[in-house]
Phi, psi and omega in degrees: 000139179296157175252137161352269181336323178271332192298290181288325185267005150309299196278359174253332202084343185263157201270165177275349135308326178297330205269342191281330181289339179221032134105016184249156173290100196286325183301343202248140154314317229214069206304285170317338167101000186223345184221121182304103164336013209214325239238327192292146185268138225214050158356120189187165158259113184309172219236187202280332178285013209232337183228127212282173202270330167278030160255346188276330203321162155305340201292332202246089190298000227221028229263126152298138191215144178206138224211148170155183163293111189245144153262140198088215199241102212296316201289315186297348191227335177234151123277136182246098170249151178299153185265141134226144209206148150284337186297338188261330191290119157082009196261117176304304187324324191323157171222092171093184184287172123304151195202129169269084198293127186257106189145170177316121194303327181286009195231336213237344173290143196063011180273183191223109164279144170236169157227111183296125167256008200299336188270342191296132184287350197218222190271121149294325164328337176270013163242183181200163175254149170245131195269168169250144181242115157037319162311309182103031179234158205267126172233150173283144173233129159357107192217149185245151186221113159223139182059256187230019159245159173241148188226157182207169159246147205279154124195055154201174148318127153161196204256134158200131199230165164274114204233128181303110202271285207308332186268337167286346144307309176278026189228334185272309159336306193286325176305000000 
Protein backbone atom coordinates (compact mmCIF):
# COMPACT_ATOMS: atom_id res chain seq x y z
CA UNK A 1 0.00 0.00 0.00
CA UNK A 2 1.33 3.82 -0.93
CA UNK A 3 1.93 5.80 1.93
CA UNK A 4 -0.37 9.21 2.00
CA UNK A 5 2.85 11.08 0.89
CA UNK A 6 3.63 9.37 -2.71
CA UNK A 7 -0.20 9.46 -2.68
CA UNK A 8 -0.21 13.52 -2.93
CA UNK A 9 2.62 14.12 -4.84
CA UNK A 10 1.66 11.39 -7.61
CA UNK A 11 -1.59 13.61 -8.01
CA UNK A 12 0.14 16.96 -8.48
CA UNK A 13 3.61 16.54 -9.72
CA UNK A 14 5.41 18.52 -7.09
CA UNK A 15 8.03 16.95 -5.42
CA UNK A 16 7.66 17.20 -1.71
CA UNK A 17 10.82 19.56 -1.36
CA UNK A 18 9.26 21.73 -3.43
CA UNK A 19 6.13 21.67 -1.43
CA UNK A 20 7.59 21.62 2.03
CA UNK A 21 10.28 25.12 0.79
CA UNK A 22 7.00 27.15 -0.06
CA UNK A 23 4.87 26.10 2.74
CA UNK A 24 2.40 23.61 1.18
CA UNK A 25 1.49 19.99 2.74
CA UNK A 26 3.57 17.00 0.96
CA UNK A 27 0.86 15.08 2.69
CA UNK A 28 -2.26 16.48 1.30
CA UNK A 29 -3.43 16.90 -2.43
CA UNK A 30 -4.88 20.28 -1.22
CA UNK A 31 -2.82 22.05 1.21
CA UNK A 32 -5.72 24.04 1.70
CA UNK A 33 -8.77 22.00 0.89
CA UNK A 34 -9.89 23.88 -2.03
CA UNK A 35 -6.96 24.25 -5.07
CA UNK A 36 -5.11 21.03 -6.25
CA UNK A 37 -1.71 22.09 -4.74
CA UNK A 38 0.01 21.31 -8.65
CA UNK A 39 -3.04 24.10 -9.97
CA UNK A 40 -1.45 26.86 -7.37
CA UNK A 41 0.40 30.01 -8.88
CA UNK A 42 3.36 29.92 -6.75
CA UNK A 43 5.51 32.96 -6.12
CA UNK A 44 9.32 30.93 -6.76
CA UNK A 45 12.47 31.22 -8.08
CA UNK A 46 13.89 28.95 -10.80
CA UNK A 47 15.71 26.29 -8.83
CA UNK A 48 19.55 25.80 -10.28
CA UNK A 49 18.60 22.91 -12.03
CA UNK A 50 16.51 24.83 -14.13
CA UNK A 51 19.57 26.79 -15.61
CA UNK A 52 22.20 25.08 -17.51
CA UNK A 53 25.72 25.27 -15.80
CA UNK A 54 27.73 27.43 -18.17
CA UNK A 55 25.07 30.41 -17.83
CA UNK A 56 25.97 29.69 -13.40
CA UNK A 57 29.71 29.80 -14.36
CA UNK A 58 32.09 32.63 -12.82
CA UNK A 59 33.00 33.27 -16.45
CA UNK A 60 29.64 34.93 -16.94
CA UNK A 61 29.16 38.34 -15.80
CA UNK A 62 25.99 38.19 -16.98
CA UNK A 63 24.04 34.99 -14.52
CA UNK A 64 20.65 34.68 -15.30
CA UNK A 65 17.41 34.17 -12.93
CA UNK A 66 14.07 33.69 -13.66
CA UNK A 67 11.53 34.34 -11.15
CA UNK A 68 7.79 35.23 -10.99
CA UNK A 69 4.54 33.68 -10.31
CA UNK A 70 4.05 30.02 -11.34
CA UNK A 71 1.97 26.83 -11.67
CA UNK A 72 4.40 23.64 -10.42
CA UNK A 73 7.76 23.91 -10.36
CA UNK A 74 8.91 26.69 -13.13
CA UNK A 75 12.23 24.52 -13.72
CA UNK A 76 10.01 21.48 -14.62
CA UNK A 77 8.31 23.54 -17.46
CA UNK A 78 11.22 26.46 -18.53
CA UNK A 79 14.75 25.92 -19.18
CA UNK A 80 17.46 28.81 -19.01
CA UNK A 81 20.19 27.76 -21.71
CA UNK A 82 23.16 29.37 -23.26
CA UNK A 83 22.40 30.88 -26.81
CA UNK A 84 23.92 30.19 -30.08
CA UNK A 85 23.25 32.26 -32.54
CA UNK A 86 25.41 34.22 -35.14
CA UNK A 87 24.17 37.13 -34.05
CA UNK A 88 25.89 37.01 -30.58
CA UNK A 89 29.54 35.57 -32.23
CA UNK A 90 32.39 38.53 -32.05
CA UNK A 91 29.51 41.34 -30.76
CA UNK A 92 31.81 43.58 -28.28
CA UNK A 93 27.97 44.94 -26.86
CA UNK A 94 27.31 41.64 -25.38
CA UNK A 95 27.25 41.66 -21.57
CA UNK A 96 27.52 37.59 -20.56
CA UNK A 97 26.22 34.79 -22.20
CA UNK A 98 22.68 34.98 -24.28
CA UNK A 99 20.31 33.01 -22.78
CA UNK A 100 17.80 30.74 -24.27
CA UNK A 101 14.47 31.03 -22.27
CA UNK A 102 13.05 27.53 -23.26
CA UNK A 103 9.56 26.82 -22.70
CA UNK A 104 5.71 27.23 -23.53
CA UNK A 105 5.41 31.38 -24.35
CA UNK A 106 1.95 30.42 -21.57
CA UNK A 107 4.78 28.97 -18.86
CA UNK A 108 6.98 31.81 -19.42
CA UNK A 109 4.61 34.79 -19.48
CA UNK A 110 4.36 37.37 -16.70
CA UNK A 111 7.66 35.72 -15.54
CA UNK A 112 10.80 38.35 -14.55
CA UNK A 113 13.83 37.36 -16.51
CA UNK A 114 17.03 38.85 -14.27
CA UNK A 115 20.29 39.16 -14.76
CA UNK A 116 22.91 39.63 -11.54
CA UNK A 117 25.73 42.00 -12.64
CA UNK A 118 27.76 42.33 -9.40
CA UNK A 119 30.89 40.62 -11.21
CA UNK A 120 30.39 43.21 -14.40
CA UNK A 121 32.79 46.28 -14.23
CA UNK A 122 31.24 49.39 -15.77
CA UNK A 123 28.02 51.52 -15.86
CA UNK A 124 25.21 49.55 -15.64
CA UNK A 125 22.99 52.43 -16.63
CA UNK A 126 24.16 51.72 -20.51
CA UNK A 127 22.57 48.78 -20.41
CA UNK A 128 19.78 46.69 -21.35
CA UNK A 129 18.18 43.61 -22.07
CA UNK A 130 17.40 42.50 -25.48
CA UNK A 131 15.19 39.88 -27.44
CA UNK A 132 16.82 38.68 -30.51
CA UNK A 133 13.34 38.48 -33.09
CA UNK A 134 12.69 36.08 -35.98
CA UNK A 135 14.64 38.34 -38.30
CA UNK A 136 17.43 38.34 -36.45
CA UNK A 137 17.69 41.45 -35.16
CA UNK A 138 17.92 42.84 -31.33
CA UNK A 139 14.67 44.65 -30.35
CA UNK A 140 14.69 46.16 -26.94
CA UNK A 141 12.60 45.19 -23.89
CA UNK A 142 11.52 46.95 -21.25
CA UNK A 143 14.46 46.75 -18.67
CA UNK A 144 14.84 47.69 -15.16
CA UNK A 145 18.55 47.91 -13.30
CA UNK A 146 18.44 48.08 -9.15
CA UNK A 147 21.55 47.85 -7.48
CA UNK A 148 23.74 45.41 -9.60
CA UNK A 149 20.68 43.48 -11.55
CA UNK A 150 19.00 44.31 -14.65
CA UNK A 151 15.24 42.64 -15.17
CA UNK A 152 12.77 42.62 -17.95
CA UNK A 153 9.38 40.83 -17.44
CA UNK A 154 8.74 37.96 -20.21
CA UNK A 155 5.94 37.49 -22.30
CA UNK A 156 7.17 34.84 -24.50
CA UNK A 157 10.07 32.21 -25.33
CA UNK A 158 12.73 33.02 -26.76
CA UNK A 159 16.90 34.28 -27.15
CA UNK A 160 17.81 37.20 -24.57
CA UNK A 161 20.68 39.14 -23.62
CA UNK A 162 22.15 41.77 -22.11
CA UNK A 163 23.46 44.41 -24.21
CA UNK A 164 25.68 47.74 -23.99
CA UNK A 165 23.33 50.45 -26.02
CA UNK A 166 26.44 52.78 -26.02
CA UNK A 167 29.27 50.89 -26.94
CA UNK A 168 26.75 49.00 -29.75
CA UNK A 169 25.31 52.75 -30.70
CA UNK A 170 29.36 53.63 -31.12
CA UNK A 171 29.99 50.59 -32.80
CA UNK A 172 26.76 50.99 -35.19
CA UNK A 173 28.56 55.09 -36.00
CA UNK A 174 31.55 53.60 -36.90
CA UNK A 175 29.86 51.06 -39.92
Amino acid sequence: MKQRKDIASGFHGLSDGFEVEYGLDPNKVSTDGITNDGERKIDQVIADDGISVSLRDDENVAKPSLSGKAEGEIADNVFLAIASDSAFESNRSLVGDAVCVDGEDSDVSGLTLSFDLSAYESDLLSLSIVKLNADGNFELVESTVHEETISCNLSEAGTYCVLDIIQSWHRFKRL
